[in-house]
C-alpha positions as CSV (number, residue, x, y, z in Angstrom):
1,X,56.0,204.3,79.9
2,X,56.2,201.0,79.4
3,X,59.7,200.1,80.5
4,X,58.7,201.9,83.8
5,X,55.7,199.6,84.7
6,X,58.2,196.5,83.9
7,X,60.7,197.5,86.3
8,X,57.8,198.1,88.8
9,X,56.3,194.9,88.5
10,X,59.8,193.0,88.9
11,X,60.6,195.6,92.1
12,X,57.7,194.1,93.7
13,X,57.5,190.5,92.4
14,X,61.2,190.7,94.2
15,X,60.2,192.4,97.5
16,X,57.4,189.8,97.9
17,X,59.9,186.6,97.3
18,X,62.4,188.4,99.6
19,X,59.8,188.9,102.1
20,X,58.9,185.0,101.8
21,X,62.1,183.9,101.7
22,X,62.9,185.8,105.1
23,X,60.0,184.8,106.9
24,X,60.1,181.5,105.8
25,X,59.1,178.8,108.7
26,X,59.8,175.3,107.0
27,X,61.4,172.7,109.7
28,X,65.5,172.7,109.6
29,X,65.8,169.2,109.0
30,X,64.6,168.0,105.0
31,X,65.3,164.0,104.0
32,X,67.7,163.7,106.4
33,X,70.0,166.8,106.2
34,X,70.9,169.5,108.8
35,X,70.3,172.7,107.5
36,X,70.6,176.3,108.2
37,X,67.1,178.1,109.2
38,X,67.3,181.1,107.0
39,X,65.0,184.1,109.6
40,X,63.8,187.6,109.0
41,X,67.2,188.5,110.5
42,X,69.1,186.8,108.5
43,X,71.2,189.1,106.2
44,X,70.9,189.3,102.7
45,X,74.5,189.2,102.1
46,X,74.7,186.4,104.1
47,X,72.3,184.5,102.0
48,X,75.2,183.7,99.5
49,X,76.9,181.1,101.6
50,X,73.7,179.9,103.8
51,X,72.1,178.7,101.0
52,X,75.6,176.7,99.7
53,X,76.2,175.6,102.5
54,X,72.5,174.3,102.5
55,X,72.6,172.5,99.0
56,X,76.0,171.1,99.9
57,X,74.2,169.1,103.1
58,X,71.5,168.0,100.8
59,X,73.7,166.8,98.1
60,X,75.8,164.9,100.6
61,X,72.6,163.6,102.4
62,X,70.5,162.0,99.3
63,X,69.3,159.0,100.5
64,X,71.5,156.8,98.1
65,X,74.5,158.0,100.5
66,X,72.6,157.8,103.6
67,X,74.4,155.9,106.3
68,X,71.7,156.5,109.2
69,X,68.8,155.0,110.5
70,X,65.8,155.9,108.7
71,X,63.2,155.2,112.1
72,X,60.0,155.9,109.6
73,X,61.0,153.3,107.1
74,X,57.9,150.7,107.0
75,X,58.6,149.2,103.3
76,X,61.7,148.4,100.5
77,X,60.0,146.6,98.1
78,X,63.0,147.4,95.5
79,X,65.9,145.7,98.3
80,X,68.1,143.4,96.5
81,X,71.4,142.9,99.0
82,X,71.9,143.6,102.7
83,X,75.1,143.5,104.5
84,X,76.1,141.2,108.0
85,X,73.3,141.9,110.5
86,X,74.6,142.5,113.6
87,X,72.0,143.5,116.2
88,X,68.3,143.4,116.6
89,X,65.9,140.6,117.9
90,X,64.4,138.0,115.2
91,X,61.0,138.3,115.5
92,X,59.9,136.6,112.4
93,X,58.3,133.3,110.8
94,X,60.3,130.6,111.1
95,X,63.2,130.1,108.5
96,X,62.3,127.2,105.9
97,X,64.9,124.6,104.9
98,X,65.3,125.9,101.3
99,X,67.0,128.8,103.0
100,X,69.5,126.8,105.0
101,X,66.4,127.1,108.5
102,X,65.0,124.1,110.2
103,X,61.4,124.3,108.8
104,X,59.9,124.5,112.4
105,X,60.0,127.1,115.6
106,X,60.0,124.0,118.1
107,X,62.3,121.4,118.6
108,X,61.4,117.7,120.2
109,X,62.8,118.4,124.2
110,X,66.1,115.6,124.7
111,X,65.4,114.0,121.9
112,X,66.9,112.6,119.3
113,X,66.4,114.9,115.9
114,X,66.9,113.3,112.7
115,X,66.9,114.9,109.3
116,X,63.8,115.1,107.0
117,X,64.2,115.9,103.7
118,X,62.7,119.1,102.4
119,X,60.7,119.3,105.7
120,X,63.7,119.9,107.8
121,X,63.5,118.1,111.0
122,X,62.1,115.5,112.8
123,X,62.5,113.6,116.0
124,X,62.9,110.1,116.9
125,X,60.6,107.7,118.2
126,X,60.1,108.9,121.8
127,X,63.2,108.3,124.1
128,X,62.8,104.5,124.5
129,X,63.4,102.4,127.5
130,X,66.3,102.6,129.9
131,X,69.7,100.4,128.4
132,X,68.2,100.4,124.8
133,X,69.7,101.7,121.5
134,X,69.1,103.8,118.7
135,X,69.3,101.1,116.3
136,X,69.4,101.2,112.4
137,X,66.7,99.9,110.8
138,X,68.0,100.1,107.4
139,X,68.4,102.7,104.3
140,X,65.7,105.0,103.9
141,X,63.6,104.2,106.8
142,X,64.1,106.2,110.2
143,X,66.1,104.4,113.5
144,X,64.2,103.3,116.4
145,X,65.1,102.4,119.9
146,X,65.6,98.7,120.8
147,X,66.9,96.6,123.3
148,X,70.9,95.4,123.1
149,X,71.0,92.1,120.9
150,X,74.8,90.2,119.6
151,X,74.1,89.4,115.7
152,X,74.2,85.5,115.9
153,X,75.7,85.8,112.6
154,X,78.4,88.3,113.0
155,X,82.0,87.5,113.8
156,X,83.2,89.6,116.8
157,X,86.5,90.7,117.7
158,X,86.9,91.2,121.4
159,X,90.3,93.2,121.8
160,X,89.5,94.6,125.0
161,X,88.9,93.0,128.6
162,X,85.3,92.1,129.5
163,X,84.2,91.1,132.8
164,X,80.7,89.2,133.1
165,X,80.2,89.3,136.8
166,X,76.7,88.5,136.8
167,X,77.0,85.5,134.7
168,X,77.7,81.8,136.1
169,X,77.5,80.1,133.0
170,X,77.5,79.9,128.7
171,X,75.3,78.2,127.6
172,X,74.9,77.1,123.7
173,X,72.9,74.3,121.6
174,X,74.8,71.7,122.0
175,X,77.3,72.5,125.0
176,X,78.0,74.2,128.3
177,X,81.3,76.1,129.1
178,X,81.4,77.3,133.0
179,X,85.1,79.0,134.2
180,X,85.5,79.7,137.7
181,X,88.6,81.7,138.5
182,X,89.8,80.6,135.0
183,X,92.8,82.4,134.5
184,X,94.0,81.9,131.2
185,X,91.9,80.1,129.7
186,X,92.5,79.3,125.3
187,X,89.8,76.8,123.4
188,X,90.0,77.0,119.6
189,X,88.6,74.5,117.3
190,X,85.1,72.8,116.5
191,X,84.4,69.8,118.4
192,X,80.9,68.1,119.7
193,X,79.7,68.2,122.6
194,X,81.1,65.4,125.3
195,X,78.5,62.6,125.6
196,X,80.5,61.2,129.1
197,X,81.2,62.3,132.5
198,X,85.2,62.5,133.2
199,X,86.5,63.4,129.8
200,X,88.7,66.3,128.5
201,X,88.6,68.1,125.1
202,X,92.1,66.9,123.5
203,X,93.3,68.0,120.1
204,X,95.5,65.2,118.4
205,X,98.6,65.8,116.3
206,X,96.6,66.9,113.2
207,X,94.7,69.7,114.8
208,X,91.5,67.5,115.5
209,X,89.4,68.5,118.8
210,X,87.4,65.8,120.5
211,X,86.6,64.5,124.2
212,X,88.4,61.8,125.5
213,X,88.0,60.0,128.6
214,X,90.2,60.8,131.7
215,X,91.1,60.0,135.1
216,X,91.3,61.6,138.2
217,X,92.8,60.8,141.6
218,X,90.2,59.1,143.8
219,X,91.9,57.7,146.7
220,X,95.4,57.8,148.5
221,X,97.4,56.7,151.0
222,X,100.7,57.0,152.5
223,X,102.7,55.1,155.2
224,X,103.7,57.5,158.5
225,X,106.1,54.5,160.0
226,X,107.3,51.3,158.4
227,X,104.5,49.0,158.2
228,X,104.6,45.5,156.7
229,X,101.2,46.1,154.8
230,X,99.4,49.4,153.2
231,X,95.4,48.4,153.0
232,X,93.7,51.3,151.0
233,X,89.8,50.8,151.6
234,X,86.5,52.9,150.4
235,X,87.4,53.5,146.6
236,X,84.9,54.9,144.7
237,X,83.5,52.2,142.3
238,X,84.8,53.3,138.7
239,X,84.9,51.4,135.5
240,X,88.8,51.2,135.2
241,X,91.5,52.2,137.9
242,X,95.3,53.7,137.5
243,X,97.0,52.7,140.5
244,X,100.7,53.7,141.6
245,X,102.8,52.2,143.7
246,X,105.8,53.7,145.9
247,X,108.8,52.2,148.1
248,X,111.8,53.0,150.0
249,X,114.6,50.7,150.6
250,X,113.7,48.3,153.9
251,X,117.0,49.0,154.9
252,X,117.2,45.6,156.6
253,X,119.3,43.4,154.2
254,X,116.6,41.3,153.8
255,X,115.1,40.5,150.5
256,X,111.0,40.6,150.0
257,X,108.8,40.3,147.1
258,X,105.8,42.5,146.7
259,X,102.4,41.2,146.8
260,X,99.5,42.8,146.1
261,X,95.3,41.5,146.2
262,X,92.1,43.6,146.5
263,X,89.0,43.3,148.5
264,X,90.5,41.4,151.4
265,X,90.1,38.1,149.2
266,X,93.0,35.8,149.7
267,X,91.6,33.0,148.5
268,X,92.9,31.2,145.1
269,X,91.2,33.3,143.0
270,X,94.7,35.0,141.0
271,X,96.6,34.6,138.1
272,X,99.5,35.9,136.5
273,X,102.3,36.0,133.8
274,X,105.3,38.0,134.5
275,X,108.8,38.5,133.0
276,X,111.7,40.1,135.2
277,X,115.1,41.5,133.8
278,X,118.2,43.1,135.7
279,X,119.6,43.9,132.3
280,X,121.3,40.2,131.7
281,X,119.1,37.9,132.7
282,X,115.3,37.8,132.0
283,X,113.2,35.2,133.4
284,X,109.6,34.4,133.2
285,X,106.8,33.4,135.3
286,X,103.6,32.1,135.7
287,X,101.8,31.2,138.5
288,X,97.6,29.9,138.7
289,X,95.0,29.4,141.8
290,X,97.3,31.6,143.9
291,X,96.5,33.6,146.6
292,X,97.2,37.0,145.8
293,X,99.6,38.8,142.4
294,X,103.1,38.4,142.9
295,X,104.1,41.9,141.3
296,X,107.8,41.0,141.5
297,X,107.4,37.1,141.1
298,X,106.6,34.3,143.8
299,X,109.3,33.5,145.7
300,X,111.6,36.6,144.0
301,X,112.5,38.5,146.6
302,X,114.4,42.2,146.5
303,X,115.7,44.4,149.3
304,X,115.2,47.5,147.4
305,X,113.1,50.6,146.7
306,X,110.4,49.4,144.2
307,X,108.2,51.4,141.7
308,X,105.0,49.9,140.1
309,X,102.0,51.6,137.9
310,X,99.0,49.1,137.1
311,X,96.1,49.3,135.3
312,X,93.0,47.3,136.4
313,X,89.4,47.1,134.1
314,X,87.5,46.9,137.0
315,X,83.8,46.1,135.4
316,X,81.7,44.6,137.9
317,X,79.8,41.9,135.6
318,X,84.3,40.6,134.4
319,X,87.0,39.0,136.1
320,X,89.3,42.3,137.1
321,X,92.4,41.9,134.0
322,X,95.4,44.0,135.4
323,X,98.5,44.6,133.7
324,X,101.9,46.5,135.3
325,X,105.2,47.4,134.9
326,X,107.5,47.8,137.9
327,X,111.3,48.7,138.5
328,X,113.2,48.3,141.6
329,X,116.7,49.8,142.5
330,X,119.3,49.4,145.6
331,X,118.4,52.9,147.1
332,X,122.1,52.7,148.9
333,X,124.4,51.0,146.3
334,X,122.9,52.6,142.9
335,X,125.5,51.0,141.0
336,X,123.7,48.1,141.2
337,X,121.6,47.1,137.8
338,X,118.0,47.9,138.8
339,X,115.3,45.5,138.5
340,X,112.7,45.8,135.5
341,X,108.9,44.2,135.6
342,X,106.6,43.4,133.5
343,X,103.3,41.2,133.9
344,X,99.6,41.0,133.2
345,X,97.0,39.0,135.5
346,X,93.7,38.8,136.7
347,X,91.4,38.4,139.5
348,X,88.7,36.0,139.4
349,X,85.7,38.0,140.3
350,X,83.0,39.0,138.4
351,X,80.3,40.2,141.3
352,X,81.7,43.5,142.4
353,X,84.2,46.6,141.6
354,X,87.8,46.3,143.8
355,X,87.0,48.8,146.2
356,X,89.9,48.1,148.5
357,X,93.5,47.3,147.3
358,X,95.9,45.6,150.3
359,X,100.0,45.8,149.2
360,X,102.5,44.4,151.3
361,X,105.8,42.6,151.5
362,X,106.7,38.6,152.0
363,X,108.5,37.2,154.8
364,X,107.1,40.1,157.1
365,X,109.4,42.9,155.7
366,X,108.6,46.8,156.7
367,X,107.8,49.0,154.0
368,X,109.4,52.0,155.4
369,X,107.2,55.7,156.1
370,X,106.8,57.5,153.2
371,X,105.4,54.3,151.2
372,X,102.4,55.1,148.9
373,X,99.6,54.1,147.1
374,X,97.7,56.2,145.1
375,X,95.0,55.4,143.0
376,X,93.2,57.4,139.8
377,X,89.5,56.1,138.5
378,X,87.4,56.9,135.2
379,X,84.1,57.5,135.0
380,X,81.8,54.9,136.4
């Protein structure tokens, strides 16, 4: 009796789970799996591999294996690693500096950003004025933008080609250095600055720098015909004159000496010593009261080309000393010895500067064209 209500009870315990299991409505899809919707047609002898097939998809779809997206998933509080990211939009806080961000969301607009520590980022000082520079203001506190300025301290080394167009002059402490069309142009050394008009900077044989005086060509003329006399007028008043003198041959087998005397004074206000040698003779002269400087010798007369340079300290408040030397040679016959001059003199004047030098020959001889006087002056 009893082994007939047991297999009673289990006949309709199994019925009713078959029944449930056949009209089951749960949704196909379960954490992410595919499965197979098991209906009230479905065959019982089908059941066998449906429900195989169905653990097989859950097994293979556990969420440790899943390789899809998962669109409900709001929180991962147990995330350790993540692989590369390689889409979506950032739409989070800003990335701080201990994890390689900049610490901020905005950045200073053309600016210049400098680096901040732990803070990240910062910007400098505005964008300063046109033509200035970001200049270092030394370790640990931040650069700011100043104007250009040349260290006056610093040694420079120029190696490329400047041009200063704008500027007309240097100007230092204790000197002045203009170039106009230069060219090249080399100054090394350390010299002071020239305390004189007319000077040049000169370096002697030990390497030395300094200024020394100079002269420059203040008045010239030359003969266009022969002429018995060259007359130079209107020099500039300077403190001591160069003057050179320059003939031809007369040409007219007549011999003449040279004469020479300044200001148009021919009164007896000259004197001179003078020796003259051809190379075997020498003889010496001296003349006093005479009317003018014999630059070959009174009464020594040559009928050849003659050269002579003087030198004249020409201070108003002194008689004018003068001092040559002179050569003169036989322009047709040069194997004839060629004269040689030297002499020293003065002229008797101690009211004015020579301002006008007169040259010209004895016994009315032509200096030929092409004759010259040129004279060079210091400063004043």
């Amino acid at each position: 009796m009893y082994r007939f209500l047991i297999t009673a009870l289990i006949a309709i315990l199994s019925t009713l789970g078959t029944e449930r299991l056949l009209n089951s409505t749960e949704p196909e899809t379960r954490l992410g799996s595919t499965l197979t919707t098991i209906t009230g047609t479905t065959k019982v002898s089908d059941l066998d591999t449906i429900l195989t097939a169905n653990f097989n998809a859950l097994n293979a779809d556990k969420i440790e294996v899943s390789t899809t997206t998962m669109s409900l998933l709001t929180s991962v509080p147990n995330l350790v690693t993540i692989g590369t990211i390689t889409t979506g939009v950032w739409n989070g806080t800003g990335i701080d500096v201990a994890r390689q961000g900049t610490g901020t969301t905005t950045l200073c607009s053309n600016n210049v950003l400098l680096g901040n520590a732990a803070s990240g980022f910062k910007c400098a000082n505005g964008h300063g004025a046109s033509g200035e520079f970001l200049t270092s203001n030394g370790a640990g506190v931040a650069p700011t933008w100043q104007a250009s300025s040349v260290s006056l301290t610093n040694d420079y080394a120029w190696t490329g080609e400047h041009s200063f167009t704008s500027a007309t002059s240097t100007v230092a402490d204790i000197t002045k250095l203009t170039v106009v069309s230069g060219g090249t142009f080399t100054l090394n050394g350390t010299f002071a600055q020239s305390a004189a008009s007319s000077t040049v900077l000169s370096r002697d044989a030990s390497g030395n720098d300094s200024w020394m005086p100079t002269m420059f060509e203040i008045a010239s003329t030359t003969l266009t015909s022969a002429a018995n006399t060259m007359d130079l007028q209107n020099i500039p008043a300077s403190e001591n004159l160069h003057i050179i003198i320059s003939t031809r041959k007369p040409g007219s087998g007549s011999s003449a000496s040279m004469l020479i005397y300044f200001n148009n004074d021919v009164g007896a206000n000259y004197n001179l010593s003078l020796s003259r040698n051809d190379g075997t003779t020498q003889i010496n002269q001296a003349s006093t009261s005479a009317t003018d400087i014999g630059l070959t010798g009174k009464g020594f007369g040559l009928d050849a080309g003659m050269f002579f340079s003087i030198d004249i300290s020409n201070s108003q408040q002194l008689v004018k000393r003068i001092v040559w030397t002179g050569g003169a040679v036989d322009d047709t016959n040069l194997d004839t010895a060629p004269f040689f001059f030297i002499g020293s003199g003065f002229w008797n004047n101690t009211t004015t500067r020579i301002n006008r030098i007169t040259v010209k020959l004895s016994k009315n001889e032509q200096m030929p064209a092409g004759s010259r006087i040129t004279v060079w002056g210091s400063s004043n």
